[in-house]
Structures are given as structure tokens and as C-alpha cells.
C-alpha positions in Angstrom: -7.5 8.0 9.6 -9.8 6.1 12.0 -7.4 3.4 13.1 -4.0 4.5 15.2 -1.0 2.7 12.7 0.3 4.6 9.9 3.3 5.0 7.6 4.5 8.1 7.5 6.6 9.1 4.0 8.4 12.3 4.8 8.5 13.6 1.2 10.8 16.9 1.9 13.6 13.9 2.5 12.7 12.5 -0.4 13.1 15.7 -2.8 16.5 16.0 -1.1 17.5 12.5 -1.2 16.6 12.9 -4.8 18.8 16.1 -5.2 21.8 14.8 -3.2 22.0 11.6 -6.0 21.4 14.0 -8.5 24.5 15.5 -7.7 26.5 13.0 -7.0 26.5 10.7 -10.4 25.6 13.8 -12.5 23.3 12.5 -15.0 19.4 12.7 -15.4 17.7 10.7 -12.9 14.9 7.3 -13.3 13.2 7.4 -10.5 12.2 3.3 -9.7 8.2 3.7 -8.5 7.4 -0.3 -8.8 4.9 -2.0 -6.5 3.4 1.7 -5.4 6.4 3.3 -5.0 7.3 0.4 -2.7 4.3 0.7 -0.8 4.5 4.8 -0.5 2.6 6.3 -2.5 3.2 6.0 -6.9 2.0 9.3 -7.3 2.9 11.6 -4.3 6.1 10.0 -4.4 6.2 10.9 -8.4 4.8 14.4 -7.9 8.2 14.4 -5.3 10.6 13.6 -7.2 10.1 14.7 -10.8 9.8 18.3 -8.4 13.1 17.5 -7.4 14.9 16.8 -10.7 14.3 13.1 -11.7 13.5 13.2 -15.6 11.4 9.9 -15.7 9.7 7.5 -14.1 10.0 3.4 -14.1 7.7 0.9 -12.9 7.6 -2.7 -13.2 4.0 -3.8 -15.8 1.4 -1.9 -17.7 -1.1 -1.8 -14.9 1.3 0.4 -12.7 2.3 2.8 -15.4 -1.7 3.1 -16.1 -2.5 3.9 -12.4 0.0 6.6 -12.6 -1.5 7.7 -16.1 -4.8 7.9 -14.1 -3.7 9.7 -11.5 -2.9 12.6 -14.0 1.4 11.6 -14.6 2.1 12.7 -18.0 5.8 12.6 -18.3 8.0 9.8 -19.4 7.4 6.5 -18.6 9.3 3.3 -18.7 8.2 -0.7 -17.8 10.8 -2.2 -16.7 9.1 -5.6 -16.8 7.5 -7.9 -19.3 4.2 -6.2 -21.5 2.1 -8.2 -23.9 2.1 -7.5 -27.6 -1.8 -7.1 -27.7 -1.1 -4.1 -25.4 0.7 -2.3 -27.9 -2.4 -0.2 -28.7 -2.6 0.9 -25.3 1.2 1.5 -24.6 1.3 3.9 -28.0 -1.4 5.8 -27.2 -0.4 6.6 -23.5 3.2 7.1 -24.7 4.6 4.3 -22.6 8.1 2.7 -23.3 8.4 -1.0 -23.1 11.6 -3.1 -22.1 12.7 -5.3 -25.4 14.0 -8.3 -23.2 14.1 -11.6 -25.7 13.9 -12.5 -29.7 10.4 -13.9 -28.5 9.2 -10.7 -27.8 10.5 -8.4 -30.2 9.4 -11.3 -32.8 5.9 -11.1 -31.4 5.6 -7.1 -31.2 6.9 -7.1 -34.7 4.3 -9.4 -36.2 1.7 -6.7 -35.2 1.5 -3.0 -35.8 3.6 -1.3 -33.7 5.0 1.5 -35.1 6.0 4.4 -32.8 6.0 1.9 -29.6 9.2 3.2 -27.6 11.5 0.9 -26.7 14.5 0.2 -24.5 16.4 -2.9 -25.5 17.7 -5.0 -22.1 21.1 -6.3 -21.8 22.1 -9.3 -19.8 25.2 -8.7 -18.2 24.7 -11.0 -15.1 21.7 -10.9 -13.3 20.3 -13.4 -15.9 16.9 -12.6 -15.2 15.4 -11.0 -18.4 17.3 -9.5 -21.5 19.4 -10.1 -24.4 22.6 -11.9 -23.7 23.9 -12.7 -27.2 25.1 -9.6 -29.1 24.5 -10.8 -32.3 20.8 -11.6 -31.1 20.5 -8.3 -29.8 21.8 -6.5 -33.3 19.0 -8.3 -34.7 16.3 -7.3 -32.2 17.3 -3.9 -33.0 17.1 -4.0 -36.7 13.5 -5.7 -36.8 12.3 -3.1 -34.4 13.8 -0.6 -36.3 12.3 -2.0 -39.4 8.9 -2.4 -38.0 8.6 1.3 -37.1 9.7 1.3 -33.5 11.3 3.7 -31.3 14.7 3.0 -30.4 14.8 5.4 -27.3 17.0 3.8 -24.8 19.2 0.4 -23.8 20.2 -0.2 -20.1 21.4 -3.3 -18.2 20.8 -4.2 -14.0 23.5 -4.6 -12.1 23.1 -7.7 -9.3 25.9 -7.0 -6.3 26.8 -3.1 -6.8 26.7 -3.2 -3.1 28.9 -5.3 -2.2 30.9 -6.3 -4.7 32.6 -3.6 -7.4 34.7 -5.9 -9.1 31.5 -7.9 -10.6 29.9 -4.9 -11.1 32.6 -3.9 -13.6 32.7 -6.9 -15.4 28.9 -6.6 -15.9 29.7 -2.9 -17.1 31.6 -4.2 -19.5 29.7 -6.5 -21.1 26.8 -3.6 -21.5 29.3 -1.4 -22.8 30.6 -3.6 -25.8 26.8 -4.1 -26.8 25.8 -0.5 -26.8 29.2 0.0 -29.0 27.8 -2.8 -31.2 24.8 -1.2 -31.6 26.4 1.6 -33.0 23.1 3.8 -32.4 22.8 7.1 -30.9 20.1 6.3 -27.9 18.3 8.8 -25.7 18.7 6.9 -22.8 21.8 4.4 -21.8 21.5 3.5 -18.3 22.9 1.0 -15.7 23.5 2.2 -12.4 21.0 1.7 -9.7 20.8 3.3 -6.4 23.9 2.0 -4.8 25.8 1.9 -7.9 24.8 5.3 -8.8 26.3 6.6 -5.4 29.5 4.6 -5.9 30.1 3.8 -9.6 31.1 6.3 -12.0 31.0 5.2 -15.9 31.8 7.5 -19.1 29.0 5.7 -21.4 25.7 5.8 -19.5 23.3 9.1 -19.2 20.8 8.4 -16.9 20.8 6.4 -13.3 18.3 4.9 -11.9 17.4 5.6 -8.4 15.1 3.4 -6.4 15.4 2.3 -2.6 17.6 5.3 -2.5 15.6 7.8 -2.7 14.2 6.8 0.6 17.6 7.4 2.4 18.4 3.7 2.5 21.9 2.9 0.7 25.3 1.1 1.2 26.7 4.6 0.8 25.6 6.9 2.9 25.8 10.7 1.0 24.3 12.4 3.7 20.9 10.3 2.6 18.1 11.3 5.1 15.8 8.8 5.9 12.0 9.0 5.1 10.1 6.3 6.2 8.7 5.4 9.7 5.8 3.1 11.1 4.0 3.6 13.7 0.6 2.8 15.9 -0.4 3.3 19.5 -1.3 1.0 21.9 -5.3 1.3 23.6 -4.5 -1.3 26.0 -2.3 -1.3 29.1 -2.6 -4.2 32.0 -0.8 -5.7 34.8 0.0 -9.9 34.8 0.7 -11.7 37.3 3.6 -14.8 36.9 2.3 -17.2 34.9 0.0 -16.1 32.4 -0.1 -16.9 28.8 -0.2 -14.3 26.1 -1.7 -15.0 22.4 -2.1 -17.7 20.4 -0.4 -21.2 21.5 0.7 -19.9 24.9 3.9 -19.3 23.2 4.8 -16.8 25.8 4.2 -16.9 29.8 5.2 -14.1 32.2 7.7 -15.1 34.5 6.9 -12.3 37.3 4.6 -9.2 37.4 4.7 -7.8 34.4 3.2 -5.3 32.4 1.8 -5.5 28.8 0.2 -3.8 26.2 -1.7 -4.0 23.1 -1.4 -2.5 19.9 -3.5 -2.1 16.6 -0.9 -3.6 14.1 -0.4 -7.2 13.1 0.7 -9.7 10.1 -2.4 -8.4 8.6 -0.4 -5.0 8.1 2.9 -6.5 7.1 4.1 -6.9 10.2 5.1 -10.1 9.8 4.7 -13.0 13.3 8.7 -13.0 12.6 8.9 -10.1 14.4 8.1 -11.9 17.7 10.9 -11.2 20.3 12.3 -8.2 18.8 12.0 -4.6 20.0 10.3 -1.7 19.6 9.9 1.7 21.0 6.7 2.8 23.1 7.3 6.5 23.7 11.2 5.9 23.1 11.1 3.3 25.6 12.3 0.0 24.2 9.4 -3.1 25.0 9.7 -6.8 23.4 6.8 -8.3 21.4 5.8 -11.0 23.1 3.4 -13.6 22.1 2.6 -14.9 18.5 1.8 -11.7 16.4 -1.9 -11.4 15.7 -3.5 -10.8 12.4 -4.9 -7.3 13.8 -3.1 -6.8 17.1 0.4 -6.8 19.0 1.5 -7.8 22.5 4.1 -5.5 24.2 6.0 -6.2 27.2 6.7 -2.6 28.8 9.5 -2.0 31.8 7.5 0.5 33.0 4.1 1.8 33.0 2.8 3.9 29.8 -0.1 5.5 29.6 -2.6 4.2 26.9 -2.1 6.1 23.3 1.5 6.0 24.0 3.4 6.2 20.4 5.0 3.2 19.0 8.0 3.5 17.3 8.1 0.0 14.6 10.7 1.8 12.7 11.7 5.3 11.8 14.0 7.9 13.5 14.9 6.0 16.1 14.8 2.4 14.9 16.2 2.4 11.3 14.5 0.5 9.1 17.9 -1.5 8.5 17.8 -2.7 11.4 14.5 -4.4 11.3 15.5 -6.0 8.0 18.7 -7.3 9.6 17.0 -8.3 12.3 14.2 -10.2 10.3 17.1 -11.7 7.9 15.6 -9.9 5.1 15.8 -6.7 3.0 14.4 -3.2 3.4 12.5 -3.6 0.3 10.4 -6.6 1.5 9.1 -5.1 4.9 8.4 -1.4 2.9 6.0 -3.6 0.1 4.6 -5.4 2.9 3.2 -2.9 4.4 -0.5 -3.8 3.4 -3.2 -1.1 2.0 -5.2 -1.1 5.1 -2.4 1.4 6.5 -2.7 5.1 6.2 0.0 6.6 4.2 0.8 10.0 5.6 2.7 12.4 4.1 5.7 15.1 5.3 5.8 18.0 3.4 6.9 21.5 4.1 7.6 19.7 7.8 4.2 19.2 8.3 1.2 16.6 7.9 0.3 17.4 3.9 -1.9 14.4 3.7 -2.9 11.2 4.5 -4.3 8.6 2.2 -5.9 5.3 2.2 -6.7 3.1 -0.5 -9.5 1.0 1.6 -10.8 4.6 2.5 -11.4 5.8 -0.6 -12.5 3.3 -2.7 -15.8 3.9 -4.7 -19.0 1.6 -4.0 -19.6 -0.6 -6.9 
């Protein structure tokens, strides 16, 4: 690491978060690893947690279960998202299971060969983003699978408020459980909880949860969860300003006495976002505003006291829970963890120490 802002991905929180859910809902865990394990890593976060107990992972298209087939994942493997039927070739062969989420689909899957493609038929319960919502559509999405040779391994619903709001959530339950009774089919899988709902729900029908955000310590209820994420830079620029001087682009701020600033190596360009303009961080546990637009490469810090250059800053992490920023930003966990570009080192907790660091910009190959 050459450049002084990192994410840092304590994975020994991780395996216990993992663990600690395990318990909890009692069933085999799916771990969620879309968009890069959102942002942290697909494969030392899948290493982690299959360690840990999870029995499969889930991502979100063919390209992401591939990466982690390249990286040397072997286990089960489910796409949450939508797959192309000319793909089928590939998804047999690497023993990837597809989501069945419309008669479209399955109509166009079926019309090629695809015996002993796994599938996991979708159930719209009321999220009504993808999957079947008609049970009598769904019976015969399962019968011209069947039919055509596929693999009926699992069906599973998403629930849309389990964090706020139990009664829809058992109305959606429901729904899924009068279509997996109409299926009348004995499936390896049956899941619908996700993180939250998997901490706060319990259900006789399903086997499996699965686990995303969670596993990260971040959750409506609580469990002990230990948190896992923090990012952080260092500033390599302290000076003095008299009143009156503008900082950044379009003057937006101007010193109203002495006052002390400092720059950091961290901007939009790294996913921290020019929202984040008059909030707070921490420069060696010392709270300091950003002032001034944020730069594409760079931050402006207004200090109440002098710091050294190199002084650590705290963006989020022990001391500044990532809930926080999102609250603070009017958005969601999720969104500032998978904006957090490639360009910043991912370094890795393990054993309560630095295990790694990687770097997708680093260690790309020349072409």
C-alpha cells in the first residue's frame, strides 16, 4: 500500500458474527457475497465464512460467481439474479445454481439443453421485484424444469421490511409458505430470512438463512454482532489560515478566524461521496469537520487543535459506526460499503493482526 487510505475488514469479527447468526436461527447459513462481498473482499470474505460454518455462497450474476470460481471457490454456489439461457453451458459445468424468476425464463432455459442446471425457483411474496407470483404459474415452471432435466435444488422468497416491520413480514411468509406446500416437492434448500429477519424471525418451514450485511456486525438486532469494517487515511498536510480564506472548489467555505486545516488523501474518487461535506470525522480521536467541497483525490479538515502530519483518520470504524455515517448521509450502510472504489487497499484482520492487504489496481496484469 503506497497511498495512506484503506479499508480495513477485520475478518476474526466476521467468523464470529457468522457463528453468533448461526446460532441464533439454527439452520445452515447463505452467506450474501454480491458486488465483492460489498466491496470487502468476494474471496477472503468467502474463505471466512464458509470457515466459520456458512454452507453456501450467493452472489448476484454469472460474472461474480466466475470470479470466485477463479479464485479457486469450489463449494456451492447460488445467483441470486437474472442469468442468460446461452450461459447454461457455462453454469453446468462450473456447478452453479440459477434463480428461476419468470415463465419467460424457464420457457427460454427449457427450449435449450439444460439438463442437470440447478435451480432455485423465486417466489414473489412482496418485494415485486423478480419471481413467480402466481402459484399456478409457478407449478408449471416447476414441471417443465423438471421435465427438461433440471435440478430442482431449492425455492426461497426476499423479504422487503423485516426490519422494521414484522407484521408484513409474516404476511409475505405466508404467501411463500402456501407455494412451497403447493409444490408438494421435497427441496434441498427453502429459504427466506435475510440478515435481520434471520436474527428476529423464526419459521418452521425454511432450512437455510441467508446472511448478508450481517455478517459485518451491522443489523436492527443487535446479538452481540461485532463490527468489522473501518475506513481510514492520514492526512500529509497541516497549515495555519488566517480569517478569510477560501478552501476548495467554489469558495464554498471561508475561515472565520485563525484556523487550522488539513489535508487528506481520500475523496469522491474513493467513495467518499462531496455529501459528506460538514460532517465529522476523527483525526487521532479528535473530532474535525470537512470543510470545503470534497475533492476527487483529497479532503479538507478543520482541526481544534494542532496534529501532527500522519495523524490517523477515523472515516468510520470503532469509534464512528458506520450507521452513523449512513444516517447522517440519509442513506444505507450498504451504499457507502459498495462505494468504496477499487483504488482502496483492502486490509485484512486475522488472528488480531494485519493478514493481508490487497488491491485490485495493484495487482492487475499488463496486457
Amino acid at each position: 500500500m503506497y497511498r495512506k487510505t484503506w479499508m480495513e475488514i477485520d475478518l476474526d469479527a466476521i467468523s464470529e458474527n457468522i457463528k453468533t447468526i448461526k446460532a441464533v436461527c439454527g439452520k445452515r447459513l447463505i452467506a450474501v457475497l454480491k458486488a465483492d462481498a460489498y466491496g470487502c473482499g468476494d474471496i477472503q470474505v468467502a474463505k471466512t465464512v464458509m470457515e466459520a460454518g456458512a454452507s453456501m455462497i450467493a452472489v448476484s450474476s454469472l460474472d461474480e460467481a466466475m470470479m470466485l470460481r477463479h479464485q479457486g471457490y469450489s463449494g456451492e454456489l447460488l445467483i441470486l439474479g437474472a442469468t442468460d439461457p446461452s450461459d447454461i453451458p457455462v453454469l453446468v459445468e462450473n456447478g452453479i445454481s440459477v434463480t428461476a424468476y419468470s415463465t419467460k425464463w424457464v420457457k427460454g432455459v427449457t427450449s435449450k439443453n439444460c439438463g442437470g442446471l440447478k435451480v432455485h425457483l423465486k417466489v414473489e411474496t412482496g418485494m415485486n421485484r423478480i419471481g413467480f407470483k402466481d402459484i399456478d404459474e409457478l407449478k408449471k415452471a416447476k414441471g417443465l424444469l423438471m421435465l427438461r432435466g433440471c435440478s430442482l435444488d431449492g425455492i426461497f422468497t426476499h423479504f422487503a421490511k423485516a426490519d422494521t416491520d414484522a407484521e408484513m413480514t409474516m404476511k409475505q411468509y405466508e404467501r411463500f409458505a402456501q407455494a412451497v406446500k403447493a409444490m408438494d416437492y421435497p427441496f434441498r434448500w427453502i429459504h427466506c430470512d435475510n440478515s435481520d429477519a434471520s436474527l428476529s424471525f423464526r419459521d418452521p418451514l425454511s432450512n437455510a438463512c441467508r446472511i448478508g450485511i450481517a455478517m459485518y456486525g451491522i443489523s436492527a438486532f443487535s446479538h452481540d454482532l461485532k463490527p468489522a469494517l473501518g475506513l481510514y487515511t492520514r492526512t500529509f498536510m497541516v497549515k495555519k489560515l488566517a480569517p478569510g480564506e477560501p478552501i476548495g472548489y467554489g469558495s464554498t467555505y471561508v475561515t472565520s478566524g485563525d484556523e487550522i486545516i488539513a489535508t487528506a488523501p481520500i475523496g469522491y474518487a474513493d467513495g467518499f461521496i462531496r455529501a459528506n461535506q460538514g460532517r465529522y470525522v476523527l483525526v487521532d480521536g479528535t473530532p474535525a469537520e470537512v470543510v470545503g467541497r470534497v475533492c476527487m483525490d483529497q479532503v479538507m479538515l478543520k482541526l481544534p487543535e494542532y496534529k501532527s502530519e500522519n495523524a490517523l483518520v477515523e472515516i468510520f470504524g470503532k469509534n464512528i459506526p458506520i450507521e452513523k455515517m449512513a444516517a447522517e448521509l440519509n442513506t444505507i450502510p450498504y451504499e457507502i460499503m459498495c462505494l468504496i472504489s477499487g483504488r482502496v487497499t483492502r486490509v485484512y484482520i486475522k488472528n488480531g493482526t494485519r493478514a493481508e492487504e490487497a488491491n485490485e489496481r495493484l495487482s492487475a496484469k499488463a496486457i
